[in-house]
N, C-alpha and C positions, 0 to 999 in steps of 0.2 A: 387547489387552494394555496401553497404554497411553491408552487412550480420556480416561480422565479428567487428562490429562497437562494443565495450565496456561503451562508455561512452556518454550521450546525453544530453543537456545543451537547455532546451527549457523554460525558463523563462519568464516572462511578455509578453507572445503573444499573449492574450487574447485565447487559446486553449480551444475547449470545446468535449464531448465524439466523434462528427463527424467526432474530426482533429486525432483523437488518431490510427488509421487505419496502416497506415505504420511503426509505431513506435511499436506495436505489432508484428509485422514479424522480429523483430530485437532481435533474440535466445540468440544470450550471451551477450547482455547488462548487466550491471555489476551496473551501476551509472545511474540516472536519476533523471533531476531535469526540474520538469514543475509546481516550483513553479508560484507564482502569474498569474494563471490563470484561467480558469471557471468548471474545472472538478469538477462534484459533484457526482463519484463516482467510485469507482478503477473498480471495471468490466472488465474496460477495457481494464487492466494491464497484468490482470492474468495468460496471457501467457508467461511473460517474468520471468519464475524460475529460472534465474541465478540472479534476480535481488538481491546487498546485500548494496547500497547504495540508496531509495531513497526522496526526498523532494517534499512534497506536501504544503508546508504549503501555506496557503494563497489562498485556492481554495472554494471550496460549499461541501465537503467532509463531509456527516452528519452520517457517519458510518463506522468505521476500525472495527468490530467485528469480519470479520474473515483474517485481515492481516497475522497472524502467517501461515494459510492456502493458500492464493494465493502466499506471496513469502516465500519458505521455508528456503531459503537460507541470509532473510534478516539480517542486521547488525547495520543497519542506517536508522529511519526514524523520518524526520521533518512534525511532523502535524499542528503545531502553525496557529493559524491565520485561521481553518476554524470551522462549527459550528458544532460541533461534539455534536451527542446527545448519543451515544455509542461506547463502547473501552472497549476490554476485556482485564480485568488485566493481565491476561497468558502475553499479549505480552511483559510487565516488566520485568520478568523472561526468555521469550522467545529471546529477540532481546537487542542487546548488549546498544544499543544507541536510546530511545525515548523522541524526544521534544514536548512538548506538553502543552495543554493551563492550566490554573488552575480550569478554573471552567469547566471543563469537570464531566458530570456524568460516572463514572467507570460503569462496569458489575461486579459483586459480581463471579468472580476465583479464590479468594485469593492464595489456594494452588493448582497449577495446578496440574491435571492428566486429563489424557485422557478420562477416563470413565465421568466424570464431566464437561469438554467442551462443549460446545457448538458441534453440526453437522457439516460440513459443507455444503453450499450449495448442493442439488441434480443435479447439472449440473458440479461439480467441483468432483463428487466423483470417479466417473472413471478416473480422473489424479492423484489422488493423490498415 
């Protein structure tokens, strides 16, 4: 019904990884924004690689380390306002546009290459 849907505005619903189920079947979303809600982890995202717009801030998010990895295409991501205990610096370099808290603990990638990244996940490796 909505397949060809681009852009998806799901803000203070109180959403938590249970509700996230349909909005995964939506292949070329482009934009996503489920800020101020209860997600406290992309997981559940990760099927959506066309994503190059999205905001999470203000969610339970306590790890983007391998963001650059689930959306390859991103552009834009708002992480402000959750409790982030890791963030690889690659995504600085990687991704055009990061907001982000201050007292974030970074991950030491100063100069990215690939031989020196991080893995990604074993479940993520056959898409990539």
């Amino acid at each position: 019904m909505f397949c060809g849907l681009s852009e998806l505005y799901l803000s203070n619903l109180s959403l938590k990884e249970r509700d996230s189920g349909p909005i995964c079947e939506l292949e070329f979303l482009e934009v996503l924004d489920i800020s101020y809600n209860k997600f406290n982890t992309l997981y559940s995202f990760i099927f959506l690689k066309n994503l190059k717009h999205l905001d999470i801030g203000n969610n339970q998010i306590n790890d983007a380390e391998y963001l650059i990895y689930y959306f390859p295409y991103i552009e834009y991501v708002d992480l402000r306002g959750n409790p982030l205990s890791k963030v690889n610096n690659s995504i600085f370099n990687k991704i055009e546009s990061v907001l982000i808290d201050n007292t974030v603990k970074r991950t030491r990638y100063l100069e990215y290459d690939k031989k020196d990244a991080p893995s990604p996940p074993k479940k993520l490796k056959r898409e990539l």
